[in-house]
C-alpha positions as CSV (number, residue, x, y, z in Angstrom):
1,X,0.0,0.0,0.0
2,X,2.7,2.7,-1.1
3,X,0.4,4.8,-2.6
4,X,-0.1,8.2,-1.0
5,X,-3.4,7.9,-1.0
6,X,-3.2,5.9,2.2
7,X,-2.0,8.7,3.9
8,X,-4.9,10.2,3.9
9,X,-7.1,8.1,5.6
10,X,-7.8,8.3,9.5
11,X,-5.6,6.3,11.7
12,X,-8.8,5.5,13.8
13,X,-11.7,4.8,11.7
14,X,-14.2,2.1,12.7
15,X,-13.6,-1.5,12.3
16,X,-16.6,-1.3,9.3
17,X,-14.6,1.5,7.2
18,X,-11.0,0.3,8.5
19,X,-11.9,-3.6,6.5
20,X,-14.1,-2.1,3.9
21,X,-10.9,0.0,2.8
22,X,-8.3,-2.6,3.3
23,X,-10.3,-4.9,1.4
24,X,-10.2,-2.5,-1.3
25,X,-6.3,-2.4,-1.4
26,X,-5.9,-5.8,-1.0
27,X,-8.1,-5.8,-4.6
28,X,-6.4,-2.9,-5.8
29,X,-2.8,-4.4,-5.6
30,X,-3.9,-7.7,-6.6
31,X,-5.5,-6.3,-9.8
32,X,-2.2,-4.2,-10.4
33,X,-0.2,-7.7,-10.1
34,X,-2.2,-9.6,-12.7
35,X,-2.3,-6.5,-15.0
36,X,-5.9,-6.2,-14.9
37,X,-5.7,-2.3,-14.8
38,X,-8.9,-1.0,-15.1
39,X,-10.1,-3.3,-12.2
40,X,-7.4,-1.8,-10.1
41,X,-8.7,1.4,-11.0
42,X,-12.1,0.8,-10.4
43,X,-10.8,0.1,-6.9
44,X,-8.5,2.7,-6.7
45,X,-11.4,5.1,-7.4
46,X,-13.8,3.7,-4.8
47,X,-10.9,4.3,-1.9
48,X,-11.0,7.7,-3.6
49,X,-14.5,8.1,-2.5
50,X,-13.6,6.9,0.9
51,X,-11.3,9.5,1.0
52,X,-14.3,11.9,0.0
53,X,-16.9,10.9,3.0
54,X,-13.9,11.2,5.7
55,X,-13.2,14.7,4.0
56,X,-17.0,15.1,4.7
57,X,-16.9,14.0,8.5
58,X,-14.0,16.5,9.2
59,X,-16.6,19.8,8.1
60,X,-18.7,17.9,10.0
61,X,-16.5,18.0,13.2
62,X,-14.5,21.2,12.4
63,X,-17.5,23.3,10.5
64,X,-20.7,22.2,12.3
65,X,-22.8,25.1,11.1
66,X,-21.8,24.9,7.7
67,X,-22.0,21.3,7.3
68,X,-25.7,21.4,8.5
69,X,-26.2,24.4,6.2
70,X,-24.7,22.3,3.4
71,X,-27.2,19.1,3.9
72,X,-30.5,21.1,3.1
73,X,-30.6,20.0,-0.7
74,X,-30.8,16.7,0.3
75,X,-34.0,14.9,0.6
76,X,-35.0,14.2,4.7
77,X,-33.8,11.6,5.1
78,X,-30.3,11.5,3.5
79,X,-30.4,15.0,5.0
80,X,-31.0,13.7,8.4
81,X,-28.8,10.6,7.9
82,X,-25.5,12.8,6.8
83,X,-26.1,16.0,9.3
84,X,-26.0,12.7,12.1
85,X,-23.5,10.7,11.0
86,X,-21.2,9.7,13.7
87,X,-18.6,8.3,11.2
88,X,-17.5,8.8,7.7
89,X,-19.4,5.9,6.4
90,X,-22.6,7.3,7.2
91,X,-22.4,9.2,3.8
92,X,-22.7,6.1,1.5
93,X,-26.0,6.5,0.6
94,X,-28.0,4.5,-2.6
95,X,-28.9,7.7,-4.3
96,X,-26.0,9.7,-4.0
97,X,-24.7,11.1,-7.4
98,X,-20.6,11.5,-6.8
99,X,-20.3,14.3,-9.7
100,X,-23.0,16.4,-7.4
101,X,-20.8,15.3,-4.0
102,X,-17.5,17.2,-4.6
103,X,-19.5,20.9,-4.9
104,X,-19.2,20.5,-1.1
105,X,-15.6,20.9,-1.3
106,X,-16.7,24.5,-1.6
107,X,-17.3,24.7,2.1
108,X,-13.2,25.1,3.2
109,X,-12.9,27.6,0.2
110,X,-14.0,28.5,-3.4
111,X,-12.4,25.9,-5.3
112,X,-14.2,25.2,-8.4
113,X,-11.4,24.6,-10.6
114,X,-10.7,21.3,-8.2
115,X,-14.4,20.2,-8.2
116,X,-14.2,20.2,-11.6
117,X,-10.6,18.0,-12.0
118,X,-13.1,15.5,-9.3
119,X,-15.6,15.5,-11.3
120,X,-13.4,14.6,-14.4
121,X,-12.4,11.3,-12.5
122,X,-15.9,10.4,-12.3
123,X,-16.7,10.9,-15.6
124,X,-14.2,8.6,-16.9
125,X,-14.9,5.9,-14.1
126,X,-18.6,5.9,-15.7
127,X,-17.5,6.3,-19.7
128,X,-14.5,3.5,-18.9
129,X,-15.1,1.6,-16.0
130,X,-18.6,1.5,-14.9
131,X,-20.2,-0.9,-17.4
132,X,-19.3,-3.4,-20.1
133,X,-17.1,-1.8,-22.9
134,X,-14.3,-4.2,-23.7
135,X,-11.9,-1.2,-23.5
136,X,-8.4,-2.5,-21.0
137,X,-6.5,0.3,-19.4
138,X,-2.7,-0.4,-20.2
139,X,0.1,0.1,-18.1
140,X,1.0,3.5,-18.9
141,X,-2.6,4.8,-18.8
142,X,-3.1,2.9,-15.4
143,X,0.2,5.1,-13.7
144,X,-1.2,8.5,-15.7
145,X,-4.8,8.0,-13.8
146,X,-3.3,7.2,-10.6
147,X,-1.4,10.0,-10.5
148,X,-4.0,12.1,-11.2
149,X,-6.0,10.2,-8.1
150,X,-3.3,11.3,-6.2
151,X,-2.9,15.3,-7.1
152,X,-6.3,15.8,-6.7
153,X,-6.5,13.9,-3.4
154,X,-3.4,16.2,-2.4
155,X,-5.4,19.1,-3.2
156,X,-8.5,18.2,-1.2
157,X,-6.2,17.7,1.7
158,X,-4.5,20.9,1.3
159,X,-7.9,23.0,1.3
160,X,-8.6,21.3,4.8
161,X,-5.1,22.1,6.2
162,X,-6.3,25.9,7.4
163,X,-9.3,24.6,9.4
164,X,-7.2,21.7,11.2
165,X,-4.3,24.5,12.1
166,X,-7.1,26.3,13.7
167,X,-8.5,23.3,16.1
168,X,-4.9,22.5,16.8
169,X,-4.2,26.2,18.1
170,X,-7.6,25.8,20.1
171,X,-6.0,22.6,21.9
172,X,-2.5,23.5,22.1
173,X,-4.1,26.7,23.9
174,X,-6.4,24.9,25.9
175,X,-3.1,23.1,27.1
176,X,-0.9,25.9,28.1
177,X,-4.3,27.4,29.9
178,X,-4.8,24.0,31.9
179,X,-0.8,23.4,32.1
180,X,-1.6,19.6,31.2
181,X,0.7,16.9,30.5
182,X,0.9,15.9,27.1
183,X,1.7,12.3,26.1
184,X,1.0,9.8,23.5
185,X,-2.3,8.4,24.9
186,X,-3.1,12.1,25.9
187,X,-2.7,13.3,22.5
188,X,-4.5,10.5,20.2
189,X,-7.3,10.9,23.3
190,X,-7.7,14.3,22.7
191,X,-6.7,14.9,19.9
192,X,-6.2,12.6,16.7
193,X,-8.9,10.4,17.5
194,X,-11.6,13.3,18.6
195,X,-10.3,15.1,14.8
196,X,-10.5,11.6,13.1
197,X,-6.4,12.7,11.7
198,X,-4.5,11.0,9.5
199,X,-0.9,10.0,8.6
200,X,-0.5,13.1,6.2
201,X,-2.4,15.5,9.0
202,X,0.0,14.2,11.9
203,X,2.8,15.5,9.0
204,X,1.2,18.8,8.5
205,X,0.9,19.6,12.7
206,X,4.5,18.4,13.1
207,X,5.1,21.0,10.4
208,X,3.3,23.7,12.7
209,X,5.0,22.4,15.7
210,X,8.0,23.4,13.8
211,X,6.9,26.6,12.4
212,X,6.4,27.8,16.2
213,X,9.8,27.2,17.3
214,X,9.9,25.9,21.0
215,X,7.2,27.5,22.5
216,X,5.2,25.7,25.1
217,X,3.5,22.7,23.9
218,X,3.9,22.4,20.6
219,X,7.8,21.8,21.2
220,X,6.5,18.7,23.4
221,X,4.1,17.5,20.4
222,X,6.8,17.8,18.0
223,X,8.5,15.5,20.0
224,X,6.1,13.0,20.6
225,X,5.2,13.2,17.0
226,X,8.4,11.8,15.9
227,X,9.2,9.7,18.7
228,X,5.7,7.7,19.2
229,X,3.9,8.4,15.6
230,X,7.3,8.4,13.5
231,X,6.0,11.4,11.9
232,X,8.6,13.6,9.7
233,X,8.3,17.1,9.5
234,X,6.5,17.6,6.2
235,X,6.9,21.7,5.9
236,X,3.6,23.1,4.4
């Protein structure tokens, strides 16, 4: 699983979305081995949507408000269904319509330029992999689609990156207030696990951490990022 994509995807999710996903690497990499390309990509594109929903559970946590603003299109009860949902997989829903999904990007910032390059990826998904049309993606097609899985799932992490640094500077301060210990379990307690955070978010506070030098607490998370996550510094 060296794709980047798996950085992406919450270090804590529930045991339901934490199979569901493996299963769909397992199928991915096994596809990619046999040279069955465009059934690795089908995969490949489903763990994109994954990677969607959590996206979706984060403005839920971190943008309450406007993630029950956003719902009101919806019918009642996929509205009530998604403004409850307790984890990410609460947004699978029969009668969702993907190319519609990604316009609530919009709620971290205007970014209509990468709604369009996600709705792109679904359009070929449903012209090349969605139904019978004897048309195999080759090798070289296979690595140019991935990588563009990957640059637009970089971008849709980037545009969350501002509203994360904010609830971190709300519990770093809470911390220095309090003058609590911080340790591993305190921190995944707290913290990561609360903020559903992934590999690649755990890279972007250690980047903070170092961005604010060695004041207070975030020296002490910078440590315990490296030492008990193995987190680099990934400078944003």
């Amino acid at each position: 699983m060296g794709y980047p994509l798996n950085s992406y995807f919450s270090l804590h999710g529930s045991e339901t979305e934490q199979n569901y996903i493996r299963g769909l690497f397992d199928q991915f990499e096994s596809a990619k081995t046999m040279g069955a390309y465009h059934l690795a990509l089908f995969a490949y594109h489903l763990l994109f949507m994954c990677f969607l929903y959590q996206t979706f559970y984060k403005m839920k946590l971190w943008m309450p408000d406007k993630h029950h603003v956003a719902m009101v299109s919806f019918a009642k009860n996929r509205r009530d269904k998604f403004r409850d949902a307790k984890n990410p997989t609460e947004y699978a829903h029969e009668e969702n319509k993907e190319s519609s999904l990604f316009e609530f990007l919009n709620v971290f910032c205007d970014c209509e330029e990468l709604v369009g390059k996600c709705k792109s990826l679904v359009k070929y998904r449903n012209q090349r992999l969605g139904h019978v049309n004897y048309l195999l993606a080759d090798e070289s097609e296979f690595e140019n689609k991935i990588e563009e899985y990957e640059k637009t799932a970089t971008k849709i992490h980037e545009i969350t990156q501002n509203k994360l640094s904010a609830v971190f500077d709300e519990y770093t301060n809470r911390i220095e207030v309090v003058g609590e210990e911080i340790t591993k379990d305190s921190l995944e307690l707290d913290l990561i696990i609360p903020n559903n955070l992934s590999d690649a978010d755990l890279g972007c506070l250690a980047a903070e951490c170092e961005l604010r030098g060695e004041r207070g607490a975030y020296e002490e998370i910078k440590n315990i990022l490296r030492d008990d996550f193995g987190v680099e510094v990934a400078m944003v």
